[in-house]
KEBALO-665177 format. One record per residue (C-alpha): residue number from 0; x, y, z; residue in three letters. Coordinates in steps of 0.1 Angstrom, whole numbers. Last residue first. Layout:
% residues N
REC:NUM:X:Y:Z:Ala
...
***
This chain:
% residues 116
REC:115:1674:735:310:Unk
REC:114:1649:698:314:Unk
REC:113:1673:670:324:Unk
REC:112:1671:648:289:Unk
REC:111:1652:615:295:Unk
REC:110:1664:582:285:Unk
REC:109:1638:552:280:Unk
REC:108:1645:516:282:Unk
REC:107:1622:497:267:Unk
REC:106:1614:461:285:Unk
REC:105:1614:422:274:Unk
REC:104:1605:398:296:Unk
REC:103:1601:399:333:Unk
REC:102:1596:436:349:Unk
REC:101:1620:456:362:Unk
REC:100:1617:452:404:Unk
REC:99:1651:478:405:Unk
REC:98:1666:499:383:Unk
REC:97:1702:505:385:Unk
REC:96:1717:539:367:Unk
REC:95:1756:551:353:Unk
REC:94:1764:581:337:Unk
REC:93:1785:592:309:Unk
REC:92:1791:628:291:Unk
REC:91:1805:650:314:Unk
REC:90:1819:620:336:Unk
REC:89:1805:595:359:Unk
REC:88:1774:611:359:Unk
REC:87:1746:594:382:Unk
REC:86:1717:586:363:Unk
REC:85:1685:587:381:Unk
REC:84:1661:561:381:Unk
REC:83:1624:554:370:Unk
REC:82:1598:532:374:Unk
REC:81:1568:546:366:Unk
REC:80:1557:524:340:Unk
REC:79:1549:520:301:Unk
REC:78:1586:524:292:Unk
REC:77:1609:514:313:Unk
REC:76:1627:550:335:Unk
REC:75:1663:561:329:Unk
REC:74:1671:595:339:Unk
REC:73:1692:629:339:Unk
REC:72:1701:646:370:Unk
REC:71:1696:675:379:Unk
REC:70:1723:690:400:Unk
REC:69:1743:652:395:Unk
REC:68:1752:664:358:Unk
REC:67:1750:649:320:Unk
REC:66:1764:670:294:Unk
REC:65:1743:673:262:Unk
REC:64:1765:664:231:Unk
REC:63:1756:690:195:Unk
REC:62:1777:685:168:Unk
REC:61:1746:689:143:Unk
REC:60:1750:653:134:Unk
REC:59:1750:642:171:Unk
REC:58:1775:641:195:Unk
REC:57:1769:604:215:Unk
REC:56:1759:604:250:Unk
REC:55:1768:572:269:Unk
REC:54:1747:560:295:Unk
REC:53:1758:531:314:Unk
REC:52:1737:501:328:Unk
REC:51:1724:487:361:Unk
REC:50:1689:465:358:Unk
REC:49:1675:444:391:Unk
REC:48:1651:420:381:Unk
REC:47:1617:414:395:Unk
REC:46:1598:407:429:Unk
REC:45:1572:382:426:Unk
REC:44:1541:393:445:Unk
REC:43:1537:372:474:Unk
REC:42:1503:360:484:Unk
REC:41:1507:330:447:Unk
REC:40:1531:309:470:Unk
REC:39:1514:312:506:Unk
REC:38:1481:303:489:Unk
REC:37:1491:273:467:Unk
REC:36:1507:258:500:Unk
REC:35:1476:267:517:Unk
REC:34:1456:251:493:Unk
REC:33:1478:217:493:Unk
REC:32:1477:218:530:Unk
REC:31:1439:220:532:Unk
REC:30:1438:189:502:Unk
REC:29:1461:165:524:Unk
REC:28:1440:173:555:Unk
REC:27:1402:169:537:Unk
REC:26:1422:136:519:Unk
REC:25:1429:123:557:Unk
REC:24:1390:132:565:Unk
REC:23:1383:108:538:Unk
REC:22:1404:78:550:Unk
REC:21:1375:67:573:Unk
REC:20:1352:72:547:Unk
REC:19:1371:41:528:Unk
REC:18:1367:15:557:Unk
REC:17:1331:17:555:Unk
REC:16:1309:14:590:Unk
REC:15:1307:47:597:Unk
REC:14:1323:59:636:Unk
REC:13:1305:55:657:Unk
REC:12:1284:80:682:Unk
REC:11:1292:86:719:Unk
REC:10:1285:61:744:Unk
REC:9:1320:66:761:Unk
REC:8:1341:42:760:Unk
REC:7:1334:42:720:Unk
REC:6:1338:79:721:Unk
REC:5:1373:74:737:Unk
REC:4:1383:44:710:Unk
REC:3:1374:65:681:Unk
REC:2:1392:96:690:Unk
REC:1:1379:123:704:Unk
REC:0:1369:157:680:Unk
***
């Protein structure tokens, strides 16, 4: 659109008469940038934690210890997804993991056994 002072020169229409509509189209401007701000922030899904931990496999009662190996390797996955990591042995019985995008608030961690 021309400014005022062209469409004056010009025969085209007026601008209304009330000093407050003419701040309107400012609040249309203020309110657009406000919605787009709100828009770029919620477009983005937020990305989540990054988890590293150790695995260390106890002997149980029956004096039974599973070795962990990097053939098949064990892993850690949270509980109620699909995210899932392998853990890399660092001896027979330890092993280290790192899940990425975990979650907020609290999560299960779940270790599964490499199938014989």
């Amino acid at each position: 659109m021309l400014p005022i002072y062209v469409r004056r020169s010009v025969g085209g229409a007026m601008p209304p008469a009330s000093s407050g509509s003419r701040h309107l189209s400012r609040l249309w401007w203020l309110l657009l940038i406000l919605a787009a701000g709100l828009a770029l922030l919620f477009a983005f899904p937020a990305r989540g934690a990054t988890v590293s931990g150790e695995v260390a496999i106890p002997v149980s009662d029956g004096g039974y210890q599973p070795a962990i190996d990097n053939w098949k390797p064990a892993k850690v996955r949270i509980e109620g997804t699909s995210r899932e990591a392998n853990v890399v042995a660092t001896t027979k019985y330890t092993g280290t993991f790192t899940l990425v995008d975990v979650p907020s608030g609290p999560v299960t961690l779940i270790y599964e056994e490499t199938p014989c």
